[in-house]
C-alpha positions in Angstrom: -13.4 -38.4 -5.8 -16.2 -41.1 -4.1 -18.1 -43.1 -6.7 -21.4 -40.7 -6.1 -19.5 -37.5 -6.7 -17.7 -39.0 -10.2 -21.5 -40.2 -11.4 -22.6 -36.1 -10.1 -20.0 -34.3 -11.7 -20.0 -36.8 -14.9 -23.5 -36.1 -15.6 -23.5 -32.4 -14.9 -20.1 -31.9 -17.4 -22.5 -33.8 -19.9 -25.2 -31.2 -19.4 -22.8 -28.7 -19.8 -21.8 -30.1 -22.9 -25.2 -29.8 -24.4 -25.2 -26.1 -23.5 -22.2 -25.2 -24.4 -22.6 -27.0 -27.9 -26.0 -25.4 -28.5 -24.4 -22.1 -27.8 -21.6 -22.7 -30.1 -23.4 -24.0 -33.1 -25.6 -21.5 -33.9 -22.5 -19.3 -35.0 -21.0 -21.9 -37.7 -24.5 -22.4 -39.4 -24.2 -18.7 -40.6 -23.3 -19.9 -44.4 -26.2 -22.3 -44.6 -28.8 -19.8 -43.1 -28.1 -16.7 -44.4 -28.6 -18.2 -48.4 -31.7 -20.1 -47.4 -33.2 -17.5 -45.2 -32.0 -15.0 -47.4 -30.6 -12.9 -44.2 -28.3 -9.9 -44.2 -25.2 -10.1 -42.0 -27.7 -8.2 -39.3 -30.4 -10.3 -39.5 -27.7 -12.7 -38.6 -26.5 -11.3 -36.0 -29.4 -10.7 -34.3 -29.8 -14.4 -34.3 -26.5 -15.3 -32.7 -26.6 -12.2 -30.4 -29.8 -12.7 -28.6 -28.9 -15.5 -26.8 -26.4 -14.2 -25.4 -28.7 -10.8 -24.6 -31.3 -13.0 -22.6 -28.6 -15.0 -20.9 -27.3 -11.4 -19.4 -30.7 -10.8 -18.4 -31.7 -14.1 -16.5 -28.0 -14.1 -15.3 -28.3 -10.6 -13.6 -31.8 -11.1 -12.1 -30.4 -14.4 -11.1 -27.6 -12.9 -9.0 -30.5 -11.8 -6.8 -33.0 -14.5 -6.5 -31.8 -17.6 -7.7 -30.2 -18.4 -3.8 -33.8 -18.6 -2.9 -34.5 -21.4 -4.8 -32.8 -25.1 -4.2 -30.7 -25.7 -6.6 -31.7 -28.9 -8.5 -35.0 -27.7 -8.8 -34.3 -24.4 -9.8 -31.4 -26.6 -12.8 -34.1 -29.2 -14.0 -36.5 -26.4 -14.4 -34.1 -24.1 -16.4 -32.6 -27.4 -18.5 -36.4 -28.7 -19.6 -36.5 -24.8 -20.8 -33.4 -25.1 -22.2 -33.7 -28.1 -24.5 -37.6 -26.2 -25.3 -36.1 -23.7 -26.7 -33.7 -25.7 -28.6 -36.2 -27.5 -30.2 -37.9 -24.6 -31.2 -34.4 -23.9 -32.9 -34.8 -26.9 -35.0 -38.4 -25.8 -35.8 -37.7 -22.0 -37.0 -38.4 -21.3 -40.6 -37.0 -17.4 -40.8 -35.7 -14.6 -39.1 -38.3 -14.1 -36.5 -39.1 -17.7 -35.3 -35.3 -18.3 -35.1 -34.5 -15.4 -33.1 -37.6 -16.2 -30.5 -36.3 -19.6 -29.7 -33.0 -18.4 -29.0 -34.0 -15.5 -26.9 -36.0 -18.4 -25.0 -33.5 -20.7 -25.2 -30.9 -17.9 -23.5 -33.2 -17.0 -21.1 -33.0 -20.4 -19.5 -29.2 -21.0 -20.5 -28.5 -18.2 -18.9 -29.4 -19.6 -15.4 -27.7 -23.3 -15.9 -23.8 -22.2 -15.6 -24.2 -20.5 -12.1 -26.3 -23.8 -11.0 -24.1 -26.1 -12.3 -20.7 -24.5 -9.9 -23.1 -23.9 -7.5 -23.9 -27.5 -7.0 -20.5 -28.9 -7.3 -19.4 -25.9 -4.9 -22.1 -27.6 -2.2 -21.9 -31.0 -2.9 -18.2 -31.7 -3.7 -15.9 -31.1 -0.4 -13.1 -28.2 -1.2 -10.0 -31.1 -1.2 -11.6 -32.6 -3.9 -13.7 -29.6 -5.8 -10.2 -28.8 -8.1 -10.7 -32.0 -9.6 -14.5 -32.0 -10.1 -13.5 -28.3 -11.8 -11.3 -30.3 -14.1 -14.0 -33.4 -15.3 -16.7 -30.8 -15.7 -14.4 -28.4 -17.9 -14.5 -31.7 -19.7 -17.9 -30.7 -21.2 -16.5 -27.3 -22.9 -13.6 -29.4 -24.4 -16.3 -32.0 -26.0 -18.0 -29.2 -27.1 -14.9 -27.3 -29.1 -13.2 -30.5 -30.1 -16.0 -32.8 -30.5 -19.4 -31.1 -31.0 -19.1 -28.0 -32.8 -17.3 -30.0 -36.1 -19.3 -33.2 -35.7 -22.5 -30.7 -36.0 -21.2 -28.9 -38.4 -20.6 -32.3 -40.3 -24.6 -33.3 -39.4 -25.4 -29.9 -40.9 -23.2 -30.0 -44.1 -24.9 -33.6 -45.0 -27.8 -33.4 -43.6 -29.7 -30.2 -43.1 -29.3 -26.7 -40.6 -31.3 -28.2 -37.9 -29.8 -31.7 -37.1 -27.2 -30.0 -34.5 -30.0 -29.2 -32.8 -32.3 -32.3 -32.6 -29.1 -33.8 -31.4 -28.6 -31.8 -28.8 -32.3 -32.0 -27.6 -32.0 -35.8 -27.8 -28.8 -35.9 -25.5 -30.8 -34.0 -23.3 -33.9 -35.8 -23.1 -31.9 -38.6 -22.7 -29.5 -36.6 -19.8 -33.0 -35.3 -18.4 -34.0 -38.5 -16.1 -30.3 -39.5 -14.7 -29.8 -36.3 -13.8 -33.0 -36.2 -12.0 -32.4 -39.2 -10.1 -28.8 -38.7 -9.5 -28.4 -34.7 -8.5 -29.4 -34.8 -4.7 -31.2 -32.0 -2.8 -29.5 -29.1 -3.1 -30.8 -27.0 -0.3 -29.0 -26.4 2.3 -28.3 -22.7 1.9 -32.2 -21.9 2.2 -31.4 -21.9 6.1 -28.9 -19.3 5.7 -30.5 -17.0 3.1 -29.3 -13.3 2.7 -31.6 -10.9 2.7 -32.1 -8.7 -0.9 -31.3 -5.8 1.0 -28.3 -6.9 1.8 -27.7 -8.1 -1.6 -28.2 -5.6 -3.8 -26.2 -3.6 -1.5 -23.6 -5.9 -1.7 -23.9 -5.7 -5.7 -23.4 -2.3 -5.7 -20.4 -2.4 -3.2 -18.8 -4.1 -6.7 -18.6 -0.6 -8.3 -16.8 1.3 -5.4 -14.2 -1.1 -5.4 -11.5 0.9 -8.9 -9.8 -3.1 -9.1 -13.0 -4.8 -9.3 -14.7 -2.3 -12.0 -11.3 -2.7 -13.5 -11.9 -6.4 -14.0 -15.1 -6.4 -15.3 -13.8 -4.0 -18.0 -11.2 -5.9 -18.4 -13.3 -9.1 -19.0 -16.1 -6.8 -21.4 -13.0 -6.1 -23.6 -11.9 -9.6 -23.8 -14.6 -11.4 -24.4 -16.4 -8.4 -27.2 -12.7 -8.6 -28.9 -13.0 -12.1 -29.6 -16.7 -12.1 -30.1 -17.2 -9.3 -33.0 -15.7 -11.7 -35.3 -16.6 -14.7 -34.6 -20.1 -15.1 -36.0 -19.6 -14.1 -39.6 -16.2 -16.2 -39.6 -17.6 -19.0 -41.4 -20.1 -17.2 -44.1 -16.6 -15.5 -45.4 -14.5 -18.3 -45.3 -17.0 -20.3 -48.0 -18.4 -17.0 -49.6 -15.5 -14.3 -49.5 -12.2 -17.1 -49.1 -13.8 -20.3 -51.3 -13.4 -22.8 -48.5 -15.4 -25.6 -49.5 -18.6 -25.7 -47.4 -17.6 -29.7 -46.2 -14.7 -28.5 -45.3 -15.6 -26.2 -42.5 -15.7 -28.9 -40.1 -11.9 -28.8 -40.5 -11.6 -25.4 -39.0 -13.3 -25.9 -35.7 -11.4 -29.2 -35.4 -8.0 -28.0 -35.4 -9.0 -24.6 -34.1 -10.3 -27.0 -31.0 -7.3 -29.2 -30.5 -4.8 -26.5 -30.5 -6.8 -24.7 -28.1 -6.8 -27.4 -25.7 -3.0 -27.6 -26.1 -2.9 -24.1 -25.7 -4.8 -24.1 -22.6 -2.1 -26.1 -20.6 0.5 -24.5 -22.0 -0.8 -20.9 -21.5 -1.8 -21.9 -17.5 1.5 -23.5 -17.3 3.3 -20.1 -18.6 0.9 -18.2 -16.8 2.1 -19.5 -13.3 5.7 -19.2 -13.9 6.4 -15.8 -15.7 3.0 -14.1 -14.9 -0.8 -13.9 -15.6 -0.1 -10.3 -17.5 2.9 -10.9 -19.4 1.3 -14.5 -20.8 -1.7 -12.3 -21.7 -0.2 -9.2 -23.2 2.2 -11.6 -25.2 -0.4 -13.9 -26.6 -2.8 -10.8 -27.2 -0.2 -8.6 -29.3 0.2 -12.0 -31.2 -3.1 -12.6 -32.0 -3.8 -9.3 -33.6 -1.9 -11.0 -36.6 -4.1 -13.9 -37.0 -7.2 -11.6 -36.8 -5.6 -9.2 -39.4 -4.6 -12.6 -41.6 -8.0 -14.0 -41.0 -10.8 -10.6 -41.5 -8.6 -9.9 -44.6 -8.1 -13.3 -45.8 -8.6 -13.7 -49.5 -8.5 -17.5 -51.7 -6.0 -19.4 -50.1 -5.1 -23.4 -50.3 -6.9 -25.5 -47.2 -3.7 -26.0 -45.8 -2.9 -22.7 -45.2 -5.8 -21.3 -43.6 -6.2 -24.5 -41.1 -2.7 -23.3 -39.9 -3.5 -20.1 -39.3 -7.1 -20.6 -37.8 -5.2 -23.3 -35.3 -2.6 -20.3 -34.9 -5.5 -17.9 -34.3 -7.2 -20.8 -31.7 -3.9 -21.1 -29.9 -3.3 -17.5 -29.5 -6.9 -16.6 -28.4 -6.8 -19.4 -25.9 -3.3 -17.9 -24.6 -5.5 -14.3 -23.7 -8.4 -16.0 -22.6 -6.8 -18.1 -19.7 -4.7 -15.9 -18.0 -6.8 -13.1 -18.6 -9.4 -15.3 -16.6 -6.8 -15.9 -14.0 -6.3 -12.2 -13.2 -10.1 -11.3 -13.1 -10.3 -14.0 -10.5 -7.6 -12.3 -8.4 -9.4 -9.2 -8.6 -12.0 -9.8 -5.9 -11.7 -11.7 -2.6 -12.6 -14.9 -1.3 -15.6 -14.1 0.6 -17.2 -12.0 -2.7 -15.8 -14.3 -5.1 -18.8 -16.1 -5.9 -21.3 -13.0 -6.4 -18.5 -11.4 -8.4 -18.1 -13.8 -10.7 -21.6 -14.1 -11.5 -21.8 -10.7 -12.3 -18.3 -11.4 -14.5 -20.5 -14.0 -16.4 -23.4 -11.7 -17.0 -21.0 -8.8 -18.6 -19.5 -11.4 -20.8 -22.7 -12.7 -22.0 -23.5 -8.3 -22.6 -20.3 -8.0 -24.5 -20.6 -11.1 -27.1 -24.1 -10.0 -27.5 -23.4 -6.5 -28.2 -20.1 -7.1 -30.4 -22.2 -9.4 -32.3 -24.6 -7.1 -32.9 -21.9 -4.8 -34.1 -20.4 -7.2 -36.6 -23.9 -7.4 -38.0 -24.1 -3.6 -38.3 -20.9 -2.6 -40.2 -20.8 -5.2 -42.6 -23.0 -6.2 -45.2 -23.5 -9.3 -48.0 -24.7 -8.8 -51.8 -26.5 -11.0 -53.8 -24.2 -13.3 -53.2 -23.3 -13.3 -50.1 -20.1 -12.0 -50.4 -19.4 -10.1 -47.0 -18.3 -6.8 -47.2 -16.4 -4.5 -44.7 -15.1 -7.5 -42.3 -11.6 -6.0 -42.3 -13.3 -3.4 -40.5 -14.7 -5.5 -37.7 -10.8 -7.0 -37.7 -9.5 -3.5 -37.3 -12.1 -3.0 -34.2 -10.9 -6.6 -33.1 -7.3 -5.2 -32.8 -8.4 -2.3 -31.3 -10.1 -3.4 -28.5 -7.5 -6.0 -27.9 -5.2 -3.7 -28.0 -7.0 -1.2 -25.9 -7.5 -4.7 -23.1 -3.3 -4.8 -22.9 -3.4 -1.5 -21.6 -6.2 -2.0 -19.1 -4.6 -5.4 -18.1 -1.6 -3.5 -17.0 -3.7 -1.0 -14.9 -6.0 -4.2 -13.5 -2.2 -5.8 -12.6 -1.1 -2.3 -11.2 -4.0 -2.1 -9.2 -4.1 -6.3 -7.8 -0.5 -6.4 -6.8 -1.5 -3.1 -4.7 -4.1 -4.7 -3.1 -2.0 -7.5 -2.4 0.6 -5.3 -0.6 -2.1 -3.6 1.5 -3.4 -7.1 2.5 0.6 -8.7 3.3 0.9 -4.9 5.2 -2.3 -5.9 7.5 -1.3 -9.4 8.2 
């Protein structure tokens, strides 16, 4: 890539770091907020879930009006609202407070992702986008590897809201370079599509049986993963007796074997198959999420290895799973598809958090109660994703026969 493009690309992988991480953190703090709030596992969840419910909101209206904008304007404004809303993170003193600055801070989180590939889709030339793709997927590995246990560390020896005065400082400090570097972003303006148009072309996305299929598939995956996520660390110090310092430990190992996992799973992935990789790594995972929602006092040693296990085999659905949604939809609907794609992700970790809040439930001492249930969901819906990912494979390789037939 040319020296302008690295600087670009650098700076927008270390936005996307700060949004990732801020994302991220909110789910770990769940055994330091819950005691000191005194919250109940859906008080809690509300928390963590409405991010991810205002990020499906200002994602979907995005999909219609966010091409009328140009596009550094319209990511400086929703970054500065961004790292508002952040702060008001490290401001909130209960329930309510916290759950308004992260509905705000969703709301303009929620609008940064599409930006961010938008701008590297205009700026960086198509022979060298794949490696722009790689340095800015940079930013999500910081954030598992790097972020997520180093504020995890802030918060165990510090207090709750340190993660988040870090990330607003990053930012502030991010804010100007990006302004300077990011160039005009305009040139689409010349060749806008009208709404009509548009939304029609939205709606064409549901009489299209692969593509609904797709989006399906991708609601199941990412809910599956989601519904026990946010209560994974209150149970590990309150219900398993991991030592609150030592949850760091989890996310750090979980992280690196994900990222190992990642390049092994795409590698697999190409050579024996998008589907097999995924049904494979899915049916494996069920055990980890059995071992882990049902997990009782166990050494440190133990439960790192089967949390990295877990990691690796979540990772090793995720990717290829990705891969075949992709291939779902052509080139010339990619883009609006996939913003849609992101929207019904952001609705299914929001709603299966919501739902881990509402079947389980913490005592006086915040033991959780009735999270083997949300693992036996967790199986379920994975399970119930292998057989839609053989209908979604059924159904691309058809289309790929009708295309080969044409040509």
């Amino acid at each position: 890539m040319k020296r302008n493009e690295i600087i670009l690309v650098s700076l927008l992988a270390l936005l996307n770091f700060t949004h990732i991480l801020d994302f991220m953190i909110m789910m770990p703090l769940g055994n330091i907020l819950m005691p000191k709030w005194n919250l109940t596992t859906s008080q809690f969840s509300i928390i963590v879930s409405s991010y991810s419910l205002a990020a499906f909101a200002s994602s979907f209206f995005a999909i219609f009006f966010a091409d009328k904008f140009d596009r550094k304007k319209l990511l400086l404004t929703a970054y500065a609202g961004f790292l508002i809303g952040t702060l008001g993170c490290a401001f909130a003193n209960g329930f309510f407070t916290m759950s308004l600055a992260r509905v705000l801070t969703g709301i303009f989180g929620g609008l940064i992702g599409a930006q961010v590939l938008s701008i590297i889709g205009d700026v960086v030339p198509y022979e060298r986008r794949g490696q722009a793709m790689g340095l800015l997927m940079g930013g999500f590995a910081l954030a598992s590897v790097i972020g997520v246990p180093f504020s995890l560390y802030l918060a165990n020896t510090y207090d709750w809201y340190m993660p988040f005065y870090v990330v607003v400082c990053v930012g502030a400090l991010l804010y100007p370079l990006l302004l300077k570097f990011i160039p005009k972003v305009d040139a689409h303006l010349a060749h806008l599509v009208p709404l009509k148009e548009r939304i029609h072309q939205f709606f064409q996305i549901f009489s299209n049986n692969t593509q609904v299929t797709a989006l399906i598939f991708s609601f199941l995956m990412i809910s599956g993963h989601f519904i026990i996520i946010p209560l994974i660390n209150p149970y590990m110090v309150f219900n398993a007796g991991v030592a609150q310092e030592n949850t760091p430990l989890i996310y750090l190992c979980g992280g690196i074997c994900s990222m190992i996992a990642a390049q092994f799973a795409g590698k697999l992935a190409d050579r024996f198959g998008k589907r097999q990789v995924f049904v494979v790594s899915a049916i494996i995972s069920t055990f980890f999420v059995f071992a882990i929602t049902n997990m009782t006092v166990l050494p440190l040693p133990w439960i790192l290895i089967i949390f990295s296990l877990w990691f690796s085999t979540a990772t090793g659905r995720t990717v290829p799973g990705q891969a075949m949604t992709t291939q779902a939809v052509n080139a010339q609907t990619r883009g609006s598809f996939m913003s849609f794609n992101s929207c019904v992700q952001s609705l299914g970790s929001g709603l299966a958090t919501l739902m881990s809040g509402w079947i389980t439930y913490s005592d006086q001492n915040f033991v959780i109660h009735h999270y083997n249930i949300i693992g036996y969901i967790s199986i379920a819906i994975i399970l119930v994703s292998v057989w839609v990912a053989y209908k979604l494979d059924r159904s691309i390789a058809k289309n790929m026969r009708v295309i080969f037939t044409k040509s």
